[in-house]
N, C-alpha and C positions, 0 to 999 in steps of 0.2 A: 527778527533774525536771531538764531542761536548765540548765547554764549559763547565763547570760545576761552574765559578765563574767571577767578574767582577772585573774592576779595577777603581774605583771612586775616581777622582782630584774636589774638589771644590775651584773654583779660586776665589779671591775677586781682585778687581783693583791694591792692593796696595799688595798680597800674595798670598800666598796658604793655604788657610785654613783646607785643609784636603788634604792628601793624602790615602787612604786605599786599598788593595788587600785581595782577596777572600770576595768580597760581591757577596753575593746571590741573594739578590734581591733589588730594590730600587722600592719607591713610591714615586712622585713629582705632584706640581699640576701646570695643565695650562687653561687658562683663558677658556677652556669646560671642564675643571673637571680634576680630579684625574686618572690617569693612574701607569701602573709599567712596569718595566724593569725586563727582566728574562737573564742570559745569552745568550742564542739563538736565542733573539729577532733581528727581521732585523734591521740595522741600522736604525739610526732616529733622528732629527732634532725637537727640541720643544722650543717654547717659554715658558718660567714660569712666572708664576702670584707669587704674594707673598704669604706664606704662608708655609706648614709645609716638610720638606723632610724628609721622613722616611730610611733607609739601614741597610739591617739586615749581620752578618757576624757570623762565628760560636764561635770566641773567645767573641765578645761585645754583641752580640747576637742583641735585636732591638735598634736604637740609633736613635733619632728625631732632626733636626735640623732646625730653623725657618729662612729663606731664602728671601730677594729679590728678586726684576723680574730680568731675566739672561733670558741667555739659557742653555739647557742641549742637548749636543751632545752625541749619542752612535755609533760608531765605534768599530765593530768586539767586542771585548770584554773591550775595553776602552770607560769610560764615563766620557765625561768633564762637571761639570758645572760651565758657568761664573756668578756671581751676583754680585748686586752692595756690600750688605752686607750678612752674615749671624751670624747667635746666637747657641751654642751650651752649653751642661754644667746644664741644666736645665730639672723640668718636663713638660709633656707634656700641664698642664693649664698653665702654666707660660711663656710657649715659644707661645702660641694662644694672651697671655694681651702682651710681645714684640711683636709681630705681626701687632698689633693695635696701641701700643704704638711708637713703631722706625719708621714701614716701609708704614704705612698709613699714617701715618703723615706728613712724609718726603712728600709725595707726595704733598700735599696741601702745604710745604713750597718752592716746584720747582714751583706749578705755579706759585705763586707769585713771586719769583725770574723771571720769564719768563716774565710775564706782566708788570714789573719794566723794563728791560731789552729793552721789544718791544717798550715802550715808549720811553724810553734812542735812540734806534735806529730812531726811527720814527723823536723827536726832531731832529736828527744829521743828517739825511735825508734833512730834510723842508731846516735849515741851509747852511748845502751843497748846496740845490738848489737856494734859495736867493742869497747864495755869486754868484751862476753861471750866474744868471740874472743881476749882475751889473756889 
């Protein structure tokens, strides 16, 4: 017999930031655009971009929650999503300015932690090989 409902786990690194049963439907976006999940949808396997998840349930009815890049797994009627962060508790313009504000950002402060870092390597490299030539 058909589905009629979903069971949505949103993980963050460090918890679980959401458990819920009987969602209807969810809307997540990835890096080509906005898609949705319906109970009966074949499994499926998506990378997420940052930005808005939407899941609607019939006690909370629509609920928006602004999300990191992850991925979202569906399985039968179980759907995981891993992300680095998420925001919930807010409306829908407010959780669009966190978006820009937490999770763009962040981005631009990894590369430079990364460019710091490849230097940091690169020096420790040259060194390594100077002491290996004497």
């Amino acid at each position: 017999m058909p589905s009629t409902s979903m069971r949505l786990k949103i993980l963050l690194p460090f918890k679980v930031f959401a458990d819920k049963s009987d969602v209807l439907r969810i809307v997540a976006e990835s890096r080509s655009g906005a898609f949705g999940l319906l109970p009966n949808r074949l499994d499926c396997a998506v990378a997420l971009a940052p930005g808005i998840l939407t899941y609607e349930t019939k006690t909370e009815g629509e609920v928006y929650l602004a999300v990191d890049e992850g991925v979202l797994v569906k399985a039968g009627s179980e759907v995981l999503v891993s992300v680095r962060n998420a925001i919930g508790g807010m409306d829908l313009g407010e959780l669009h300015k966190a978006i820009e504000r937490e999770f763009l950002n962040l981005d631009e402060q990894e590369k430079s932690v990364r460019s710091v870092l490849a230097k940091l390597e690169g020096g420790f490299i040259r060194s390594f090989a100077a002491l290996k030539h004497e």
